[in-house]
Backbone as numpy.savetxt, mean C-alpha at the origin, in Angstrom:
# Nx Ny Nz CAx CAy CAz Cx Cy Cz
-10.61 -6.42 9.68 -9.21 -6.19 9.93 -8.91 -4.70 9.76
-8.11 -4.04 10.88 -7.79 -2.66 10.73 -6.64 -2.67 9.78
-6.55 -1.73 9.11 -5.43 -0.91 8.16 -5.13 0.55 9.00
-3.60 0.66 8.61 -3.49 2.04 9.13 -2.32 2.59 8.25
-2.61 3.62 8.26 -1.55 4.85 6.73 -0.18 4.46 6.91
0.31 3.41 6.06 1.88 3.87 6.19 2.59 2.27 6.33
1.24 1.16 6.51 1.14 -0.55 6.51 1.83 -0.82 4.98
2.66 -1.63 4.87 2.94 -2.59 3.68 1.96 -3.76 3.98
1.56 -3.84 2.61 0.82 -4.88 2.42 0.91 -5.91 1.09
0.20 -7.59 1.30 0.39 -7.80 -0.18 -0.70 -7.83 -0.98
-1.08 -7.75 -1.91 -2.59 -7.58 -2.66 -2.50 -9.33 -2.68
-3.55 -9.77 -2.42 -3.87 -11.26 -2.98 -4.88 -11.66 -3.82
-5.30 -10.67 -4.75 -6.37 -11.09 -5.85 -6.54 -9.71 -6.59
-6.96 -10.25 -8.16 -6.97 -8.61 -8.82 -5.31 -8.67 -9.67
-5.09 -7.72 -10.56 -3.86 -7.86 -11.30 -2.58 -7.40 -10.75
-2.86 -7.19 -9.24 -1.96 -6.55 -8.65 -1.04 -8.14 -8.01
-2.13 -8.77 -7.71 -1.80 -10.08 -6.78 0.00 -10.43 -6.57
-0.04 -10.40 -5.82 1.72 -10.77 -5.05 2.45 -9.69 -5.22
1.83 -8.28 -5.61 2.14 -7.10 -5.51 2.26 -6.44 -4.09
3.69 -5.93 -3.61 3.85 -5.10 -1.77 3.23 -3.65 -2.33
2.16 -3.08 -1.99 2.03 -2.08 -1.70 1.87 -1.27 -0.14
1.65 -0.12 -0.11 1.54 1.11 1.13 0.20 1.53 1.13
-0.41 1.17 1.99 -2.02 1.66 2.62 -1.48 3.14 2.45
-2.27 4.06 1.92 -2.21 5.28 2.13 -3.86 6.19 2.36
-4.92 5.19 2.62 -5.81 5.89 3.26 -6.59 4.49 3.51
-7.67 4.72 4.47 -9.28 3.79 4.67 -10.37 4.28 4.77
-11.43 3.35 4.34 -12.72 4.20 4.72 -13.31 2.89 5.19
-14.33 2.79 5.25 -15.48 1.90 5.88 -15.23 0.33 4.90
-15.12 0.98 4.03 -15.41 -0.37 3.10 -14.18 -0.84 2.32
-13.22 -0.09 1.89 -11.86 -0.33 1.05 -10.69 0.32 1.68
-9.93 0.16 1.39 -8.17 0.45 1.72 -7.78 1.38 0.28
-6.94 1.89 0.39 -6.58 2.80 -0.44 -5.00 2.57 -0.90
-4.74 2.36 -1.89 -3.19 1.78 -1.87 -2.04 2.68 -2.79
-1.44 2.30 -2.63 0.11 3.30 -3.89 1.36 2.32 -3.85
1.73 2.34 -5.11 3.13 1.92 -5.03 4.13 2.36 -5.67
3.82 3.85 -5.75 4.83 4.55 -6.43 4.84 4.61 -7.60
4.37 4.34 -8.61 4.85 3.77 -10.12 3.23 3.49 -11.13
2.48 2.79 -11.04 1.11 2.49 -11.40 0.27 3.40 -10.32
0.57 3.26 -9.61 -0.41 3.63 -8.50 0.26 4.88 -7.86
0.20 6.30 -7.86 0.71 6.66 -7.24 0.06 7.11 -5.60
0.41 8.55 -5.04 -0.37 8.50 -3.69 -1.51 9.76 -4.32
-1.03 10.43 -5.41 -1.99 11.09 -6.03 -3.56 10.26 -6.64
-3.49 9.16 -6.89 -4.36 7.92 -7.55 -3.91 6.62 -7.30
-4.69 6.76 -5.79 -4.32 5.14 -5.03 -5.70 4.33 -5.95
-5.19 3.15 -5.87 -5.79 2.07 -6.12 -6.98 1.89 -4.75
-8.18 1.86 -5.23 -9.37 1.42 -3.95 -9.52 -0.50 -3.65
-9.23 -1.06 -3.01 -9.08 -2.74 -2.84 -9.93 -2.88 -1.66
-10.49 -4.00 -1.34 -11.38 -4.44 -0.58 -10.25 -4.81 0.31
-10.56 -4.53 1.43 -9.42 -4.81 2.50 -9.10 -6.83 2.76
-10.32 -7.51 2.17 -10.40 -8.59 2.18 -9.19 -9.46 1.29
-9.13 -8.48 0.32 -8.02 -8.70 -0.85 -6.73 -8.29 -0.82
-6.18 -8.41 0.43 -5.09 -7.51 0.71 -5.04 -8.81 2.15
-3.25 -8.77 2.10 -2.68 -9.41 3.58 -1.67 -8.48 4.30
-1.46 -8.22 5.88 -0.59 -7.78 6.32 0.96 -8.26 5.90
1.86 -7.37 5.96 3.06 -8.31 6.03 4.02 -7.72 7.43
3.14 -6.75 8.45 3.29 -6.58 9.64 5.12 -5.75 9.63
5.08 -4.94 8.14 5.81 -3.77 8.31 4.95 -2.50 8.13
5.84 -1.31 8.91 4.69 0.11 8.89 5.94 0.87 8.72
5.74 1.66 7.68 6.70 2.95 7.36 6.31 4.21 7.25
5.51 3.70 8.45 4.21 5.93 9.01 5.47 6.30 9.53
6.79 5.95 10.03 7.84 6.88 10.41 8.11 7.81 9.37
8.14 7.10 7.98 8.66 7.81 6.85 7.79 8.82 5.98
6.61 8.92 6.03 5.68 9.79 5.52 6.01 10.95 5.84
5.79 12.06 5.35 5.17 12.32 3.76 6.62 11.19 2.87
6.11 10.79 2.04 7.49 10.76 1.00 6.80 10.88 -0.41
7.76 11.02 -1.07 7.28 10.96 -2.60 7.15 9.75 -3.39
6.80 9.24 -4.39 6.54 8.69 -5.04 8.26 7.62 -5.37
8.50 8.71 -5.84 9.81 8.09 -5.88 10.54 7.27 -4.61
10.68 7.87 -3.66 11.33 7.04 -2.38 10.25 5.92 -2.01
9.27 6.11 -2.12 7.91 4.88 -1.85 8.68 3.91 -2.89
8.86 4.35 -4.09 9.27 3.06 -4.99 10.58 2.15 -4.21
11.71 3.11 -3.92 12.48 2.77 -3.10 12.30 1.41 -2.00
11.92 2.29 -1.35 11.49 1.64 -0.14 10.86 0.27 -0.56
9.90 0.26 -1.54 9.11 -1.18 -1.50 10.17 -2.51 -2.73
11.51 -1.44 -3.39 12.25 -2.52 -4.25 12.88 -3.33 -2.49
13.52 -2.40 -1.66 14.46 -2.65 -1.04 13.58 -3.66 0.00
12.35 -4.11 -0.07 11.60 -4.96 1.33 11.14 -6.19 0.56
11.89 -6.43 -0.48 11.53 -7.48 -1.60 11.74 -8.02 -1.22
């Protein structure tokens, strides 16, 4: 499954589980995640893309943002 910078997603396993985070990078093997707060975009979380579901919103319109408005953004898509 492709990921792309800027995807909400939900984690489905791991202590994050039923946690919305923001793909903020990929590589071959993991997804790269942030949610503002634990995780920021400075020290994304690495997740197996397997462990992760679309929820088929993308907020690459809104990038760059900070940490803070990322938090924003993911109270307000609750």
């Amino acid at each position: 499954m492709k990921y792309s910078h800027g995807q909400l997603v939900i984690c489905l396993k791991g202590k994050e589980k039923g946690r919305l985070m923001c793909v903020v990078g990929t590589d071959e093997k993991f997804v790269y995640l942030a949610d503002g707060r634990e995780r920021t975009f400075t020290n994304p979380k690495k997740k197996n893309p397997k462990h992760v579901e679309k929820t088929g919103k993308d907020i690459s319109r809104l990038l760059p943002l900070t940490d803070k408005e990322l938090r924003k953004i993911l109270l307000s898509e609750v």
